[in-house]
C-alpha positions as CSV (number, residue, x, y, z in Angstrom):
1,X,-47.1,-23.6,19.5
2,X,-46.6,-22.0,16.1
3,X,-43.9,-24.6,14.7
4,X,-46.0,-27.4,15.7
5,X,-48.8,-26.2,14.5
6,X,-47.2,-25.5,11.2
7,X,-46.0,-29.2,11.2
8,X,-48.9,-31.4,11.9
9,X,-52.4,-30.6,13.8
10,X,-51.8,-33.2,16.7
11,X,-52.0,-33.2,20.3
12,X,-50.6,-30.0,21.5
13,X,-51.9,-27.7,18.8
14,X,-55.6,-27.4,18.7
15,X,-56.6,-25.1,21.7
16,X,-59.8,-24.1,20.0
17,X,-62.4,-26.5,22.1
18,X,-65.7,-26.6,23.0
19,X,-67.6,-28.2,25.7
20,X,-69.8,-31.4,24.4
21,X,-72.0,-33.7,26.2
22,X,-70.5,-36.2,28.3
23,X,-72.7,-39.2,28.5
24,X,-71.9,-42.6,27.5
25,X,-68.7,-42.2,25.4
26,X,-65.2,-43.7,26.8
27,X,-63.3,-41.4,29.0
28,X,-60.6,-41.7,26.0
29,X,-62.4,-39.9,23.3
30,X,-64.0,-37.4,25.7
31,X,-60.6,-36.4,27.0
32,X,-58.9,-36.4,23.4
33,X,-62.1,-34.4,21.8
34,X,-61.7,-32.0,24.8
35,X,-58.2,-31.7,24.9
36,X,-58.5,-30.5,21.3
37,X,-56.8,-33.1,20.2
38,X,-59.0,-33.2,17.3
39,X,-57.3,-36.0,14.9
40,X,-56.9,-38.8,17.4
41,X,-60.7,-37.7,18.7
42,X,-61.7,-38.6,15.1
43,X,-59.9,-41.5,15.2
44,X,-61.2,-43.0,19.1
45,X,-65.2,-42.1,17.5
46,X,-64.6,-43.7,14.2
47,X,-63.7,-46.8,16.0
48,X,-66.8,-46.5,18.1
49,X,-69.0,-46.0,15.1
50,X,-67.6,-49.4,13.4
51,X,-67.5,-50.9,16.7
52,X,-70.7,-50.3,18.6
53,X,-74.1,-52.0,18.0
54,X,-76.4,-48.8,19.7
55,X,-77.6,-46.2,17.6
56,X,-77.1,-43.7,20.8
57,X,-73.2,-44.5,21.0
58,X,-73.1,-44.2,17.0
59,X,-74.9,-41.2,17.1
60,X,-73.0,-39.3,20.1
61,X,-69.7,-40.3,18.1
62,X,-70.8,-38.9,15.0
63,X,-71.4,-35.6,16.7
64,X,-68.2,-35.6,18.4
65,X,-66.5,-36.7,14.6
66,X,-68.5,-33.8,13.3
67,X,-67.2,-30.9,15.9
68,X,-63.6,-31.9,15.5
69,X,-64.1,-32.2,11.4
70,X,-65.3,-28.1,12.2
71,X,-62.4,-27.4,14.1
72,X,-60.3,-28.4,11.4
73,X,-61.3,-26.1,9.4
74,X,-63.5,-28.9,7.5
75,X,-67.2,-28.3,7.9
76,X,-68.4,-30.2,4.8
77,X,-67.2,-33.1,6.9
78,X,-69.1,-31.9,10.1
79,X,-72.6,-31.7,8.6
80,X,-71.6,-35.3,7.0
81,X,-71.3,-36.9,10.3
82,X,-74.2,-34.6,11.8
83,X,-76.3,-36.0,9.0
84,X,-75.1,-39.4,9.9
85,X,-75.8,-39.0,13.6
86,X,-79.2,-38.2,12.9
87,X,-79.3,-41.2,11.1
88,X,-78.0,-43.0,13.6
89,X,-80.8,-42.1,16.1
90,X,-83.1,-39.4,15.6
91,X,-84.0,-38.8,19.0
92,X,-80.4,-37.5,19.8
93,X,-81.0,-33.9,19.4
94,X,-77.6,-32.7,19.6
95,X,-76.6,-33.2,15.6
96,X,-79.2,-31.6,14.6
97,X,-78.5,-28.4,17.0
98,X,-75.1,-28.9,15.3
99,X,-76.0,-29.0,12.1
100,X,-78.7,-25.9,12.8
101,X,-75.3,-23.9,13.9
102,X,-73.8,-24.2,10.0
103,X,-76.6,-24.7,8.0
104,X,-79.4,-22.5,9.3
105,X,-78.0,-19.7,11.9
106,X,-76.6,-17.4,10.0
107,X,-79.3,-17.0,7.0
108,X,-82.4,-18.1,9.3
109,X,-81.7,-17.2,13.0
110,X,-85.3,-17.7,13.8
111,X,-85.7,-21.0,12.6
112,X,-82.6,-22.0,14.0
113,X,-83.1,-20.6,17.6
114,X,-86.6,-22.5,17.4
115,X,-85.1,-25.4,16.6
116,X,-82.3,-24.6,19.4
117,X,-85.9,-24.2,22.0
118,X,-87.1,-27.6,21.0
119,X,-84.0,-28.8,21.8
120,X,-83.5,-27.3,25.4
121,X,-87.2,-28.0,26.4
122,X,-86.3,-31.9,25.7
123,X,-83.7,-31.6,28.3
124,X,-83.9,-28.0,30.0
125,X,-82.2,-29.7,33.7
126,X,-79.0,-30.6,31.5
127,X,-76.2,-28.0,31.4
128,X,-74.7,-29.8,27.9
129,X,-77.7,-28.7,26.0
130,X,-77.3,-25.1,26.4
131,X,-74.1,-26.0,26.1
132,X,-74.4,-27.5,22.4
133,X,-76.4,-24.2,21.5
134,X,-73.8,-21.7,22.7
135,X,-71.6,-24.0,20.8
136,X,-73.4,-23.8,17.5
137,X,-73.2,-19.4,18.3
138,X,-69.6,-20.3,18.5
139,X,-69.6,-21.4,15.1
140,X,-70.9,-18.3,14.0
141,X,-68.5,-16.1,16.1
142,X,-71.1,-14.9,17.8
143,X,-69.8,-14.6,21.0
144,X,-72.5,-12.6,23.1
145,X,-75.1,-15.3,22.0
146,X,-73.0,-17.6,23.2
147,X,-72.1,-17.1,26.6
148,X,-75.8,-15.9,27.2
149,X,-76.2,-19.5,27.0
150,X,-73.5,-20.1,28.6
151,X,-74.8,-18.3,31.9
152,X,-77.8,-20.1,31.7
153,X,-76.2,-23.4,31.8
154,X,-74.4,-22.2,35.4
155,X,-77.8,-21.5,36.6
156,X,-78.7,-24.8,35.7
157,X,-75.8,-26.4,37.4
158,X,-73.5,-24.0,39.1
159,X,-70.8,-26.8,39.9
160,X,-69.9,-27.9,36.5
161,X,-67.1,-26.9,35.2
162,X,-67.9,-27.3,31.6
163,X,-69.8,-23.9,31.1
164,X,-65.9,-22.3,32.5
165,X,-64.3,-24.8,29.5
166,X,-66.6,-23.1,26.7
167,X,-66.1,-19.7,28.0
168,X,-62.0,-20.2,28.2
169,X,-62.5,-21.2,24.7
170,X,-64.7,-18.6,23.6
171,X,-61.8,-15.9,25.4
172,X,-59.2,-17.2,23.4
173,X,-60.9,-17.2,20.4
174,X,-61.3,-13.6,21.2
175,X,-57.2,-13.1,21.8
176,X,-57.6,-13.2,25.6
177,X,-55.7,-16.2,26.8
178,X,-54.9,-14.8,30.4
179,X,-58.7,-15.0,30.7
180,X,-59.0,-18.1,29.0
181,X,-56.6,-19.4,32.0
182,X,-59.1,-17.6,34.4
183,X,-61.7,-19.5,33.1
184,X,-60.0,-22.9,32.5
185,X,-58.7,-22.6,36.7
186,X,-62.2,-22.3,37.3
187,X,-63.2,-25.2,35.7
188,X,-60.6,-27.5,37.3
189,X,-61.6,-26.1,40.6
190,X,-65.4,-27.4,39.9
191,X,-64.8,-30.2,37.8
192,X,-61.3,-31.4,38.9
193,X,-61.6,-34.8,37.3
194,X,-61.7,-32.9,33.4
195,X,-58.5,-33.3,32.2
196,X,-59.0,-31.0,29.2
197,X,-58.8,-28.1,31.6
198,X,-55.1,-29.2,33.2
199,X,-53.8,-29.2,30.1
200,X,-55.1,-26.0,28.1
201,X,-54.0,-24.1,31.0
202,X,-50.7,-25.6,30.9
203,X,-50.9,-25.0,27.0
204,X,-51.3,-21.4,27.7
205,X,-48.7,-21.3,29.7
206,X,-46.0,-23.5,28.3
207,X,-43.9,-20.2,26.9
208,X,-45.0,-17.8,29.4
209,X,-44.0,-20.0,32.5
210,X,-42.7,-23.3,32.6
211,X,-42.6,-24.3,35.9
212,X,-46.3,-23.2,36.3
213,X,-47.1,-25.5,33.0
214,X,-45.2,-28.3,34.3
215,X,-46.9,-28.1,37.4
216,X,-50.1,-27.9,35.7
217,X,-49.2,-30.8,33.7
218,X,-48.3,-32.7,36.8
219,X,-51.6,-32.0,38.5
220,X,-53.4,-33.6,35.7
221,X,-51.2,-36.9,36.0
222,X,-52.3,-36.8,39.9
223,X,-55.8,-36.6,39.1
224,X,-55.4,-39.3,36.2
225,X,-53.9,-41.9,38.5
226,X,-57.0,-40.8,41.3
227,X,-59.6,-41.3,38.8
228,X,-57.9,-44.3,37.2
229,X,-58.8,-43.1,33.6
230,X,-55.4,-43.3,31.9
231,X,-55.2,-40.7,29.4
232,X,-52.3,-40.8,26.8
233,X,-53.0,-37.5,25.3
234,X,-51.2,-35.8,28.7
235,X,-48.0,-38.1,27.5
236,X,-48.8,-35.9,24.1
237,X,-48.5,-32.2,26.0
238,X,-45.3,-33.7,28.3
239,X,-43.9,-34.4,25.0
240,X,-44.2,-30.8,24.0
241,X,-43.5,-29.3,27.0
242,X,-39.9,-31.7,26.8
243,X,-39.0,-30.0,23.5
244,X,-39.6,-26.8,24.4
245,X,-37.1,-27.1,27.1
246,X,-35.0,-28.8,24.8
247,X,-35.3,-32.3,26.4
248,X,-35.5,-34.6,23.0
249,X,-35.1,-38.0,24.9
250,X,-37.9,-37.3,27.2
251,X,-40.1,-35.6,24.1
252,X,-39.6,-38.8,22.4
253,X,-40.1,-41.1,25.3
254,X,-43.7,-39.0,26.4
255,X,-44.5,-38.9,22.5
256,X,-44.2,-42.6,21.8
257,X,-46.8,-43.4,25.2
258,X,-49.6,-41.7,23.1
259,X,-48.7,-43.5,20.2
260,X,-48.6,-46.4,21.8
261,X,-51.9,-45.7,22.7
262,X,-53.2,-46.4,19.4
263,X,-55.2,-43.1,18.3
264,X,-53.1,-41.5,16.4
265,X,-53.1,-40.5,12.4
266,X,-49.9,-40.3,9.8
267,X,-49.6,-36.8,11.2
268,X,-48.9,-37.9,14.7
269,X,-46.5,-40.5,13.0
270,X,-44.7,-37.5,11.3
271,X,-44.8,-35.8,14.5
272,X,-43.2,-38.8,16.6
273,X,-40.2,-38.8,13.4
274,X,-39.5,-34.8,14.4
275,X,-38.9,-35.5,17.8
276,X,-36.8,-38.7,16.9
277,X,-34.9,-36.7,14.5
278,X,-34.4,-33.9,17.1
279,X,-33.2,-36.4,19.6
280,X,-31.0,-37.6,16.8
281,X,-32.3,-40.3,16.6
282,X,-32.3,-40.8,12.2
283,X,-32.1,-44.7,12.3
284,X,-35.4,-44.3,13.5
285,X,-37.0,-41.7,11.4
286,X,-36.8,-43.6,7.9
287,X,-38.9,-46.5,8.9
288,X,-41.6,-43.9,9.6
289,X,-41.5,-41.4,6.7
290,X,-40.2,-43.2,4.0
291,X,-43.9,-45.2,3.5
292,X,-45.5,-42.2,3.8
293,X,-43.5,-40.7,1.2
294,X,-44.2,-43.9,-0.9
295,X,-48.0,-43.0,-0.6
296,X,-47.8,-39.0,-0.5
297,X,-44.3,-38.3,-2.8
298,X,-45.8,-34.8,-2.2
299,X,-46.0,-35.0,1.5
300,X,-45.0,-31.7,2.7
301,X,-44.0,-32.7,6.0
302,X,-42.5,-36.2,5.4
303,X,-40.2,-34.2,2.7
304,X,-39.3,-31.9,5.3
305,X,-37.8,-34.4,7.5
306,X,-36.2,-36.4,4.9
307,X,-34.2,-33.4,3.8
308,X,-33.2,-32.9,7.5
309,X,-32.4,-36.5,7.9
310,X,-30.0,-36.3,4.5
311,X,-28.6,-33.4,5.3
312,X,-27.3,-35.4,8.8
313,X,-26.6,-38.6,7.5
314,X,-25.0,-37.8,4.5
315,X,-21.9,-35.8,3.6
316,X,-21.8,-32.4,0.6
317,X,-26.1,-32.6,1.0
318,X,-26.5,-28.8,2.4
319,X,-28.2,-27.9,-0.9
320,X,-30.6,-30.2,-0.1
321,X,-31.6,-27.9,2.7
322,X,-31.6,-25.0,0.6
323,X,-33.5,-26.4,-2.2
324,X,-36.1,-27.3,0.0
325,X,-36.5,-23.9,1.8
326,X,-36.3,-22.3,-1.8
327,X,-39.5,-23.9,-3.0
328,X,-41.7,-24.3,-0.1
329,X,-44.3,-21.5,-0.1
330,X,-42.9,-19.0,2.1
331,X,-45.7,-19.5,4.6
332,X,-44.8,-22.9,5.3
333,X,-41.6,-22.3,6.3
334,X,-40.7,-22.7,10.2
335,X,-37.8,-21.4,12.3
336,X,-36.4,-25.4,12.7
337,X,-36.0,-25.2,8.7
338,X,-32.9,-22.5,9.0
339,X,-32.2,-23.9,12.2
340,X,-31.3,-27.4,10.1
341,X,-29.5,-25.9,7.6
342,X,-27.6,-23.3,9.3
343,X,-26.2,-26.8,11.6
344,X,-25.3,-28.3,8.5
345,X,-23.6,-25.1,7.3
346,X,-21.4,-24.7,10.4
347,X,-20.7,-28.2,10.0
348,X,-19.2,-27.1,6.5
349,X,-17.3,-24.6,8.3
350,X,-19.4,-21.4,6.8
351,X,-20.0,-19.6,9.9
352,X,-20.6,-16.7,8.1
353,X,-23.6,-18.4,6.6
354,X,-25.1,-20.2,9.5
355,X,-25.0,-16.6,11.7
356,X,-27.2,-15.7,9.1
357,X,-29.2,-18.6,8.7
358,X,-30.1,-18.4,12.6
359,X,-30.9,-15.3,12.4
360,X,-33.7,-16.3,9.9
361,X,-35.2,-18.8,12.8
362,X,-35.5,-16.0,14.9
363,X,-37.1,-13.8,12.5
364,X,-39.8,-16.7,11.9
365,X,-40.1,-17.6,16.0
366,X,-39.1,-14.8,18.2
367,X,-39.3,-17.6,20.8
368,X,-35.8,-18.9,19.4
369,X,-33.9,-16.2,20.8
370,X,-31.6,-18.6,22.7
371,X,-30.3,-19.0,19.5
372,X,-28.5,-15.9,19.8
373,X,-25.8,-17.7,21.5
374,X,-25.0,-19.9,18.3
375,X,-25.0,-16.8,16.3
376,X,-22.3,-16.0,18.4
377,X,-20.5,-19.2,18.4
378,X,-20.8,-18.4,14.9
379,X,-19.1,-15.6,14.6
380,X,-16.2,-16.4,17.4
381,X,-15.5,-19.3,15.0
382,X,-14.9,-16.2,11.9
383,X,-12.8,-14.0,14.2
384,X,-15.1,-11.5,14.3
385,X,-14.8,-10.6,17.8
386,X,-17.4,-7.5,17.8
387,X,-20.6,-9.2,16.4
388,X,-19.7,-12.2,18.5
389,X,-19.8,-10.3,21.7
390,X,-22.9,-8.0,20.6
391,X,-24.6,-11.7,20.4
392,X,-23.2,-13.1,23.8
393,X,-24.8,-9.7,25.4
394,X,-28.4,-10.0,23.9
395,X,-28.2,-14.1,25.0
396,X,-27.5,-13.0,28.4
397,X,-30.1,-10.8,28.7
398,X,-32.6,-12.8,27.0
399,X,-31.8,-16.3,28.8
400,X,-32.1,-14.5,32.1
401,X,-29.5,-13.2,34.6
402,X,-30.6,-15.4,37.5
403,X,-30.5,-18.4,36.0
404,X,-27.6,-20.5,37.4
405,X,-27.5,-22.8,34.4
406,X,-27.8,-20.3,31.7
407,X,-24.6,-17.9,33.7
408,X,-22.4,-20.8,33.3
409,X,-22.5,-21.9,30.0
410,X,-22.2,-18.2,28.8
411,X,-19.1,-18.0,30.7
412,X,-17.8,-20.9,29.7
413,X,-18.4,-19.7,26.0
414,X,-17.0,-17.1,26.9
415,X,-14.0,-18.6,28.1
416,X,-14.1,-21.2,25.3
417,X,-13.8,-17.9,22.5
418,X,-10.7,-16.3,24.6
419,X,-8.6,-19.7,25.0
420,X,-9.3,-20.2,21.1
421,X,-7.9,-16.4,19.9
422,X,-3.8,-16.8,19.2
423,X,-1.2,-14.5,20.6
424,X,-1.9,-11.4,18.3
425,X,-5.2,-11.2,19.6
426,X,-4.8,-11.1,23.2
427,X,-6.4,-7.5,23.3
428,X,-9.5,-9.4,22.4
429,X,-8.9,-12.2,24.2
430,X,-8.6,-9.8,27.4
431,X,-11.7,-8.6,26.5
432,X,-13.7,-12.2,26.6
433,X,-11.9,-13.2,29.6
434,X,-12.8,-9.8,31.7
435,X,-16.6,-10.7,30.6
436,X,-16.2,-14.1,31.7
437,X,-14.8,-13.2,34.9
438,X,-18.1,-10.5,35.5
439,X,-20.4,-13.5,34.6
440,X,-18.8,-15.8,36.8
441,X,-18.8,-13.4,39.8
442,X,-22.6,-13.2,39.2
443,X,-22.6,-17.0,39.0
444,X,-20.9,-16.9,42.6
445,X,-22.9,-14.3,43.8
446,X,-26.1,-16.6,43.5
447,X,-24.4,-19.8,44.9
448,X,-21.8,-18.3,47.1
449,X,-21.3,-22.4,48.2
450,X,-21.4,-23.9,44.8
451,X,-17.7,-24.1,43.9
452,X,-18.1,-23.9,40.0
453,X,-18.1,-19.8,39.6
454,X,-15.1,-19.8,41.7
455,X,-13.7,-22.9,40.0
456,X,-13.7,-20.6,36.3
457,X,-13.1,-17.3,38.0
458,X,-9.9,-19.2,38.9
459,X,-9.4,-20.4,35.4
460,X,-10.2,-17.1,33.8
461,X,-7.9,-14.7,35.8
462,X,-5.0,-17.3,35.2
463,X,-5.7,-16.9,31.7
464,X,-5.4,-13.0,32.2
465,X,-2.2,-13.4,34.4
466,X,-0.7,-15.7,32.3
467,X,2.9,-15.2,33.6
468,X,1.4,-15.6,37.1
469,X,2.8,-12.8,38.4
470,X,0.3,-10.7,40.2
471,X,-1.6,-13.9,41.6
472,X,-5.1,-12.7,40.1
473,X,-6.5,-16.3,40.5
474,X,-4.8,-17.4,43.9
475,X,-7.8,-16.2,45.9
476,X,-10.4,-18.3,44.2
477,X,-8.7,-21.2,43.8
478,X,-7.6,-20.7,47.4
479,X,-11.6,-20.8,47.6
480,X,-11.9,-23.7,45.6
481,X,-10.1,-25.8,47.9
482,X,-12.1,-24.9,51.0
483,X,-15.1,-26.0,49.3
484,X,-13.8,-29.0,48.0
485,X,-11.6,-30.6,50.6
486,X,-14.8,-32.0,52.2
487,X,-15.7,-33.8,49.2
488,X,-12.2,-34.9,48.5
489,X,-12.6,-38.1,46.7
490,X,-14.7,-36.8,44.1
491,X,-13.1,-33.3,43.7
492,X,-9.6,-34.8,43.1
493,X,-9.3,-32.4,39.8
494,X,-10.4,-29.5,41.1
495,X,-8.3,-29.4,44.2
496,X,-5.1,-31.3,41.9
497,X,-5.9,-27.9,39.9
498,X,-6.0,-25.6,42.8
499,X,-2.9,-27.0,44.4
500,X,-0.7,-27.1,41.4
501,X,-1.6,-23.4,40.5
502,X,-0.6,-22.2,44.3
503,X,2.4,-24.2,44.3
504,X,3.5,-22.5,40.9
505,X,2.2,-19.1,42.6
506,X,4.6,-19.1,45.6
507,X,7.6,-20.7,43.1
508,X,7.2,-17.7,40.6
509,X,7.1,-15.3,43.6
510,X,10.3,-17.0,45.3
511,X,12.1,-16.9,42.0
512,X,11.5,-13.1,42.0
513,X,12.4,-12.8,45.3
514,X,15.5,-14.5,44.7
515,X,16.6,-12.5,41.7
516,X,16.0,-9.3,43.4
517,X,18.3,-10.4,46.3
518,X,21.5,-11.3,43.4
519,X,20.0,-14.7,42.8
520,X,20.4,-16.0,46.7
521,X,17.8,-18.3,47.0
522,X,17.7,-18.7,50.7
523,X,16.1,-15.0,50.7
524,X,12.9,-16.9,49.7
525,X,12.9,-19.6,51.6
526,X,9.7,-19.1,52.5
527,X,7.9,-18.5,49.1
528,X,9.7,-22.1,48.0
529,X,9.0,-23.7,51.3
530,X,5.3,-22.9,50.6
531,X,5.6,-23.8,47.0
532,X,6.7,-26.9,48.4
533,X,4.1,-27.6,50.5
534,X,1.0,-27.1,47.8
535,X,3.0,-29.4,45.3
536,X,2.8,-31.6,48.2
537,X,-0.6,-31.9,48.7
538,X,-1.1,-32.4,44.8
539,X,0.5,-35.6,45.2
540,X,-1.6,-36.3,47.9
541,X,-4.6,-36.2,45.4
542,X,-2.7,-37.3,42.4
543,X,0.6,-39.6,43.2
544,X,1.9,-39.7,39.8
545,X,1.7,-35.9,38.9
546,X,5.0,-35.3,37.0
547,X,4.7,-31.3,37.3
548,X,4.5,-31.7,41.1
549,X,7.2,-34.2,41.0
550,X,9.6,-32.3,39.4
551,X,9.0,-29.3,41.0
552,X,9.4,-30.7,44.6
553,X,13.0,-32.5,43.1
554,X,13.8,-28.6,42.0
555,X,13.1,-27.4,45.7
556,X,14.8,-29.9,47.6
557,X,18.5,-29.4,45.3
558,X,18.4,-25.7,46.4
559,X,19.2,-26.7,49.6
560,X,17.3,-24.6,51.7
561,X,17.8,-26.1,54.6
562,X,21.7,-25.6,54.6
């Protein structure tokens, strides 16, 4: 989550949560507070404490304002709201354990753990009390303390899940996040209804599996629509999940639920204009950043995506880009800043300088390593063959050999680079066609019925045999067609392709047949006959194909049957 995180504190960033009292507060704020979704939390309570005429609900939202306000990083803010939930209603003991945690722990630890005892012996059958004291040990990174009373609170109740949700936290905190998954698994098993626990474990796992995420992700959509307590902030993690995978339309289109939702703050706004820009979407992105900019000229993040949106929409703007990388502080800057300019640098045509460029992204997020395959790109597009293959290998290796969807486009690239190199380069070209050829045997190898890896082996060796003489791409075309003649009506090109090639196969081999015998024709007749016969059927699939046409009006003046 490190580019994200850099950009805006919203929904899928804050994973540093801890388990709070759930009494009479919506299902909403509970879910965004325990989601970690600290800003919109702030929002949801804010509106309760303006909203609600009982000095409990005030006083439960102030607490819940406060522990976000100390996740951020803001704890000034946290014993404001604790003092104001103590306002509120005195007899609500949890801001003042809350409170006791910053103000009191660390220089009086007796006074505060007496003050943590009156609070438990008020409510010692209530696993969120001990709860709120581990919580306030939390505070003070002390760990041990805190899942002492952690333990205690399972005693109390051992089929909560809560206790499992502080002690995920507390192991990532400590730089464990496997067991923080242990421990957010157990709470779903006991508590299946918390939300919060579906989606830190798919958090967790978003870059280490995907398809366990997502299913994570799904599971928490199941138990929303089962309890019936819609919960935008899931839209929020989808959202993520979407981009990571590259998926800007569904990002945007999971993102713009939890706005809709109405708890959001100008960094969620910001947020929403990312993934619009990243769907391409800039039509869209001005309405949103340019008031903020209006309000903030020295937003950080609005100025970000303004320069990216220039840089798109308007031409000889790359120094915008550069200006901007130049004087943000150096810990501030995130891989999609190079990744930005190096587009807008190949869209200049200086390849040179976008290679380099994504190689900067992936120095920032070693997670960007599929960007390898543009550095390639890049340098295929200078000519310079060797640093563009070294790049093609590492994206294969990185993007995964088994992945069916990942083998093709490389070969294609691969393909792409060889049909692009001219005539004094055909050592080279060779070269990228032979590695296309291995990639797309692997490709067949997986999905020995899936046509495509036969389709491009074809393509590739006929690019290698370019004279057609040795036949290297007769027997996958040959293959081609036996997949595709069940599917003929929508496989029409592919089997038009496959046809034409083996019609042009047997002619080349008749006309050497017939040279070799002192030009007599009818020493072929065979070879042409079958030549014949495969233009044929191209004009069964195409009726109009001139290049079948004319060869089948060559055959017939040769008078083979004479």
């Amino acid at each position: 989550m490190k580019i994200l995180k850099i950009l805006i504190s919203a929904a899928m960033v804050t994973i540093l949560l801890f388990a709070i009292p759930v009494k009479a507060q919506s299902t909403t704020g509970l879910n965004l507070y325990h989601s970690g979704m600290d800003e919109a939390a702030v929002v949801f309570f804010k509106k309760v404490c303006a909203s609600s005429a009982e000095p409990r609900s005030k006083a439960e939202a102030c607490y819940y304002i406060a522990n976000a306000f100390i996740r951020m990083g803001m704890p000034d803010s946290g014993i404001f709201y604790f003092d104001k939930g103590i306002v509120e209603d005195p007899a609500y003991l949890y801001n003042n354990v809350g409170k006791t945690g910053l103000t009191t722990l660390s220089e009086n630890p007796k006074a505060a753990e007496g003050i943590f005892k009156q609070a438990i012996s008020a409510d010692k059958k209530n696993v969120e009390v001990y709860l709120a004291v581990a919580r306030a040990y939390v505070s003070q990174k002390d760990y041990n303390s805190a899942n002492k009373y952690i333990d205690r609170a399972i005693k109390v109740n051992n089929k909560s899940g809560l206790p499992y949700m502080l002690k995920g936290d507390i192991a990532y905190l400590q730089n464990k996040p496997m067991d923080a998954a242990s421990q957010y698994e157990q709470a779903s098993y006991f508590s299946p209804e918390l939300l919060s626990s579906y989606i830190k474990y798919a958090t967790i796992y978003m870059t280490l599996n995907r398809d366990l995420a997502l299913a994570t992700l799904q599971q928490a959509k199941e138990q929303e629509a089962a309890t019936g307590d819609l919960f935008a902030g899931i839209d929020a993690i989808f959202a993520e999940y979407h981009y990571r995978q590259g998926k800007m339309s569904d990002a945007v289109a999971s993102y713009a639920k939890f706005i809709k939702d109405g708890n959001y703050t100008e960094n969620h706004l910001l947020n929403y204009a990312l993934y619009l820009y990243m769907d391409k979407r800039y039509d869209e992105v001005f309405p949103i950043i340019m008031p903020v900019l209006e309000k903030e000229p020295d937003n950080f993040v609005a100025n970000r995506i303004h320069a990216y949106i220039k840089a798109k929409t308007e031409t000889g703007v790359t120094d915008m880009l550069e200006k901007f990388i130049a004087g943000a502080p150096k810990d501030k800057i995130i891989a999609l800043d190079y990744i930005a300019l190096a587009e807008e640098q190949a869209e200049s045509t200086l390849y040179g300088e976008a290679a380099e460029s994504y190689k900067r992204a992936i120095e920032i997020d070693t997670n960007r390593k599929l960007l390898y395959q543009d550095i390639a790109d890049m340098y295929a597009k200078e000519k310079r063959i060797d640093s563009s293959a070294k790049y093609y290998d590492l994206y294969a290796v990185i993007a995964g050999k088994d992945d069916l969807v990942v083998l093709f486009k490389y070969g294609r690239n691969l393909y792409s680079m060889a049909s692009n190199l001219d005539s004094t380069m055909r050592e080279s070209q060779i070269f990228y066609l032979k590695k296309a050829d291995t990639i797309f045997q692997l490709f067949s190898e997986l999905a020995p019925d899936n046509y495509l890896g036969y389709f491009w082996r074809a393509r590739v060796n006929s690019l290698i045999d370019m004279e057609t003489v040795d036949g290297l791409a007769k027997p996958y075309y040959e293959k081609v067609i036996e997949i595709c003649l069940p599917d003929a009506d929508k496989r029409k090109r592919e089997l038009s392709e496959g046809y034409r090639y083996l019609g042009y196969y047997y002619y080349v081999q008749a006309d050497v047949k017939a040279t070799a015998n002192k030009n007599n024709v009818k020493a072929a007749k065979d070879e042409y006959l079958k030549a014949k016969e495969y233009f044929s059927n191209v004009l069964s699939v195409d009726a109009d194909d001139p290049v079948a046409i004319q060869a089948i009006e060559a055959i017939d003046k040769l008078n083979l049957e004479k």
